[in-house]
C-alpha positions in Angstrom: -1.7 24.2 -25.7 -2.9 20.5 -24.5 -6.5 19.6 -23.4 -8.2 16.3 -22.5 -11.5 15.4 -21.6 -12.9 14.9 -17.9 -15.8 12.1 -17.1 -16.5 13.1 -14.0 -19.6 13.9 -12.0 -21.0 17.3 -11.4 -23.4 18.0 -8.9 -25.2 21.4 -7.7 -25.2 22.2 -3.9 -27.3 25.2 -2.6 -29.1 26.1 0.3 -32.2 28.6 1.3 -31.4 32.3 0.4 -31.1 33.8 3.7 -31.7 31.0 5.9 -28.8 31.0 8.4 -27.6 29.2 11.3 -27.1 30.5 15.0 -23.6 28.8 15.8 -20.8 30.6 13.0 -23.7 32.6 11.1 -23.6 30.6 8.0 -25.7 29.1 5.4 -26.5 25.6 5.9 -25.1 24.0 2.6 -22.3 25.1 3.6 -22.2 24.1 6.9 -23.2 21.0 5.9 -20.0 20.9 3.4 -17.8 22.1 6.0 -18.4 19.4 8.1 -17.9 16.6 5.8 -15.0 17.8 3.9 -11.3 18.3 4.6 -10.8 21.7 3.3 -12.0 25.0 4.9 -15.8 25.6 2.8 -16.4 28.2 5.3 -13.5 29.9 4.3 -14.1 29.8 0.3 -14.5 33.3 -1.4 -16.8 33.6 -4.0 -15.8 32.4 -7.5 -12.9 30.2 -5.6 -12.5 26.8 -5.9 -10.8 23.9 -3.5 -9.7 20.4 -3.6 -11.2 18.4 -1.0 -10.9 14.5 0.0 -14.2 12.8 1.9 -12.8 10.6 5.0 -14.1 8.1 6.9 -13.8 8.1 10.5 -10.4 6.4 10.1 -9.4 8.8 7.7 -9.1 7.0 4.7 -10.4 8.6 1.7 -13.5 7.2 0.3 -14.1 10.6 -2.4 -12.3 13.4 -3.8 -14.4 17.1 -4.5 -13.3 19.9 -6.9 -15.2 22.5 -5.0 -16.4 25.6 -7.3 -18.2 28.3 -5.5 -20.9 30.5 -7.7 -23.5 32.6 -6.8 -23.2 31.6 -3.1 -23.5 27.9 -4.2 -21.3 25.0 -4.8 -20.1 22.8 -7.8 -18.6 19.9 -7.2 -16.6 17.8 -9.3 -15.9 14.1 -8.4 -14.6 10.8 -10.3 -17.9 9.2 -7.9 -20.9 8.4 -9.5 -23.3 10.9 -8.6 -26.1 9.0 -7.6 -23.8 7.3 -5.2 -22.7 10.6 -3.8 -26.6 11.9 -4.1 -28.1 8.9 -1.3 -25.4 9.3 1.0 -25.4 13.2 1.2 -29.0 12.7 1.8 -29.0 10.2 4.4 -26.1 12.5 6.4 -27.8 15.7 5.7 -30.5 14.8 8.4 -33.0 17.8 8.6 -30.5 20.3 7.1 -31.9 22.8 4.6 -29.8 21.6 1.5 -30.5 20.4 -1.4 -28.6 18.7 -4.3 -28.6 18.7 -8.5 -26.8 16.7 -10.7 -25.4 18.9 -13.7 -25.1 17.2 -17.3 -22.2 19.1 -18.1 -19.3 18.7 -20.4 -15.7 18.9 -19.2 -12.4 19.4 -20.8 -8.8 21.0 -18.6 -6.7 23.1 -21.0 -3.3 23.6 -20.0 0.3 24.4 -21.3 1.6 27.5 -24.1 -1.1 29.6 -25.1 -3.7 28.0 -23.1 -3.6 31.7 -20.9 -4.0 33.4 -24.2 -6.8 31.2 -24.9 -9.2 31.6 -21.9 -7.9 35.6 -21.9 -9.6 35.5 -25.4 -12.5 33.7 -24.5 -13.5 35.5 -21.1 -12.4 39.3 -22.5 -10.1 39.3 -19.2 -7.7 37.6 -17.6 -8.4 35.2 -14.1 -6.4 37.0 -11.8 -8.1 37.6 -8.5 -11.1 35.8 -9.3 -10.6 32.2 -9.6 -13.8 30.9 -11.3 -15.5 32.7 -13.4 -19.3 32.1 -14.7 -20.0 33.0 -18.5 -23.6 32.3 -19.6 -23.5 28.5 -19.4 -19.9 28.3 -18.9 -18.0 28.2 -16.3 -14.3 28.9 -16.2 -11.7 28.1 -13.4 -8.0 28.5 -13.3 -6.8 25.4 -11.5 -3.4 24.7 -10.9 -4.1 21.7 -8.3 -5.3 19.1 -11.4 -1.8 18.8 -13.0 0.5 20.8 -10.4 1.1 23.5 -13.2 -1.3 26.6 -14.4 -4.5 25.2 -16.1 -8.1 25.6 -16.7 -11.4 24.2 -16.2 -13.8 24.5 -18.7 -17.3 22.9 -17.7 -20.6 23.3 -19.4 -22.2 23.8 -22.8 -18.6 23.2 -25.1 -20.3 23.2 -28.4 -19.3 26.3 -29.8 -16.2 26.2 -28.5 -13.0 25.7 -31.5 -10.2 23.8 -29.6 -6.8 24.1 -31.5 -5.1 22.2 -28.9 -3.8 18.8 -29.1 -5.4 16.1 -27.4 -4.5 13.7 -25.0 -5.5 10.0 -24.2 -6.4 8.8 -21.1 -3.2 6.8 -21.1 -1.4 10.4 -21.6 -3.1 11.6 -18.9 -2.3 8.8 -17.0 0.9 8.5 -17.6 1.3 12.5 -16.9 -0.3 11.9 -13.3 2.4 9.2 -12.2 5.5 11.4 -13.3 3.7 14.4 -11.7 3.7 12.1 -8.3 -0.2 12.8 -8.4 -2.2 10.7 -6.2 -5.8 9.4 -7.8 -8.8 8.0 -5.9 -9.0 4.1 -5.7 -4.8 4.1 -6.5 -3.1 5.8 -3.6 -6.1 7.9 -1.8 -8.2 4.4 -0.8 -8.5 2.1 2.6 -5.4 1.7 4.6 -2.9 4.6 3.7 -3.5 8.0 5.0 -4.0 11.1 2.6 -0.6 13.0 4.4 1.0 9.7 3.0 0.8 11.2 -0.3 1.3 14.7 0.9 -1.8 16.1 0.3 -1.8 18.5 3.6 -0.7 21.4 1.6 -3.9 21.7 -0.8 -6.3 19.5 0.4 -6.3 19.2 4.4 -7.4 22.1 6.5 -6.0 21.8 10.3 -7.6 24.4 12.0 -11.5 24.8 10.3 -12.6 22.4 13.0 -14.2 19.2 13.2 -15.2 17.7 9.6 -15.4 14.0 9.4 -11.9 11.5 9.4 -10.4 14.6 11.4 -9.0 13.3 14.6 -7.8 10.5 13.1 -5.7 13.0 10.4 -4.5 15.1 13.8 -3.4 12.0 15.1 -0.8 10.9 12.3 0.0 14.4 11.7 1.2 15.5 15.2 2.8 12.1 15.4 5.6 13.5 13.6 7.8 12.5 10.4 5.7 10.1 8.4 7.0 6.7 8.2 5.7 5.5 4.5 5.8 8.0 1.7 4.2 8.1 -1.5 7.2 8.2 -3.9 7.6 7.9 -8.2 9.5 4.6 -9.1 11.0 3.5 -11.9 11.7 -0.2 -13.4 10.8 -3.1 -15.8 7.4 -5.1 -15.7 6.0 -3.3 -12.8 2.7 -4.3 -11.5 0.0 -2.7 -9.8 0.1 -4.5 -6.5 3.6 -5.8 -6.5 5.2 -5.5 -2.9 8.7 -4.5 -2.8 11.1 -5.5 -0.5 15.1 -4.4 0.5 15.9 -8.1 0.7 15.3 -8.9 4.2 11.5 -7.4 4.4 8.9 -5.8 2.9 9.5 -2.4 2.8 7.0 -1.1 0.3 4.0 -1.5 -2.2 3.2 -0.4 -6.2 -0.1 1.4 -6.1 -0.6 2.3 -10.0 1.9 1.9 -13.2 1.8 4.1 -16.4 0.4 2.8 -19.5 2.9 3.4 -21.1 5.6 1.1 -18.1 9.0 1.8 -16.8 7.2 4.6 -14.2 5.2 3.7 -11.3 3.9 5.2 -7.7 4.1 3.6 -4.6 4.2 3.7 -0.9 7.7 3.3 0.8 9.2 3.1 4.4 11.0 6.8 4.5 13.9 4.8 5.6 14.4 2.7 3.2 14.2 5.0 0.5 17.9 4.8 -0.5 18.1 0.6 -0.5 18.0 -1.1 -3.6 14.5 -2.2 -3.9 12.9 -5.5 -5.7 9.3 -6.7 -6.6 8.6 -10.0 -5.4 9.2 -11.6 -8.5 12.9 -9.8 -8.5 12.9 -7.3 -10.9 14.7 -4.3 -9.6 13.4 -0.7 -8.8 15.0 2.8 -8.4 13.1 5.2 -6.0 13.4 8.5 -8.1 11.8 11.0 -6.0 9.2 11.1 -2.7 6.0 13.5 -3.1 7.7 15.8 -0.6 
């Protein structure tokens, strides 16, 4: 079993017991979710969780949300500093019964052999149907999104708990991420490349919960067709964060993060130029190894 330690924010979103709007019958802190975010809030079960990006009107990605539902309320988990994400959910909430809390709580995703065994031991159970689960002041959350394999959230009080795991660094993690063709906020989800770039559709984008901000311009690129550019995993010597790549005659592509620990790095890439023999500007060759697809 491996674990590493999350600093992220948490913040506490909740509504009015009871109060409901007219249009769709629904509580307003999660209307007021559902409208913001990609992913289909209205939709969430209780003790679920999503993965949700927060667009502009361009749809670039300016936030990503773990979303946790408990107790008919929402958890959100975010690299964004919460104060950030605290004024500007208050200045779009407008006279919208919602209300938010920022959560001091610890953070650590377990994952790997006997990390099953682990959370089967410390629940009683095992998380089958039910994907969060809230445990005094625990709360527990199978998430296979975070690292594209089976894994678990543990966020609150983590005092008492007796981790026989190994540890990783945030360079491990790091360098996990870009083999794993995961795409992070501010490396390939930021201004100027489109979240279906880095095939996110699948977990993160919701096409038919309506309007939510960003969304016409995501319908737009999506019913466009086959995506042009391509987040892909590459692979070479020296790479830099940055670095535009090129076939020889053009530019043809761009390096968005490298691993701490080099050779690997992701980056954006004209689908048809995929198979040429790519170079950074400075000359240094790189190999395409696989596209997010």
């Amino acid at each position: 079993m491996k674990y590493f330690k999350l600093k992220s924010s948490k913040i506490r979103v909740y509504g009015k017991q009871g109060k409901l709007l007219l249009k769709g019958m629904v509580e307003e802190h999660t209307a007021f979710l559902h409208s913001l975010l990609t992913n289909d809030i209205k939709g969430m079960k209780e003790s679920s969780l999503t993965y949700n990006l927060w667009l502009k009107q361009n749809g670039f990605p300016v936030g990503e949300f773990y979303v946790y539902k408990v107790d008919n309320e929402y958890i959100l988990d975010t690299p964004l500093p919460a104060q950030e994400v605290l004024e500007e959910f208050n200045r779009l909430k407008l006279s919208m019964r919602v209300y938010f809390e920022t959560l001091d709580m610890e953070h650590v995703y377990i994952f790997g052999e006997g990390s099953r065994d682990f959370i089967k031991e410390l629940l009683g159970f095992e998380l089958e149907e039910k994907q969060v689960v809230k445990k005094e002041n625990l709360i527990v959350a199978r998430n296979s999104i975070r690292l594209r394999e089976e894994g678990y959230d543990l966020m609150g009080d983590l005092s008492a708990l007796e981790l026989k795991a190994q540890g990783l660094s945030e360079e491990d993690v790091e360098h996990l991420r870009i083999q794993r063709l995961i795409p992070k906020l501010g490396k390939e989800l930021k201004e100027g490349f489109s979240p279906l770039e880095a095939c996110t559709l699948s977990y993160a984008i919701s096409l038919t919960k309506g309007c939510y901000v960003g969304q016409e311009a995501i319908a737009r690129v999506y019913y466009r067709g086959r995506l042009p550019r391509l987040l892909v995993l590459l692979e070479g010597e020296s790479l830099k964060e940055g670095q535009r790549l090129s076939d020889g005659n053009k530019e043809v592509g761009i390096i968005t993060s490298v691993s701490p620990k080099g050779k690997f790095a992701l980056g954006y890439v004209l689908r048809a130029r995929l198979e040429e023999e790519l170079k950074t500007e400075e000359g240094q060759r790189v190999k395409v190894l696989k596209t997010c697809e």
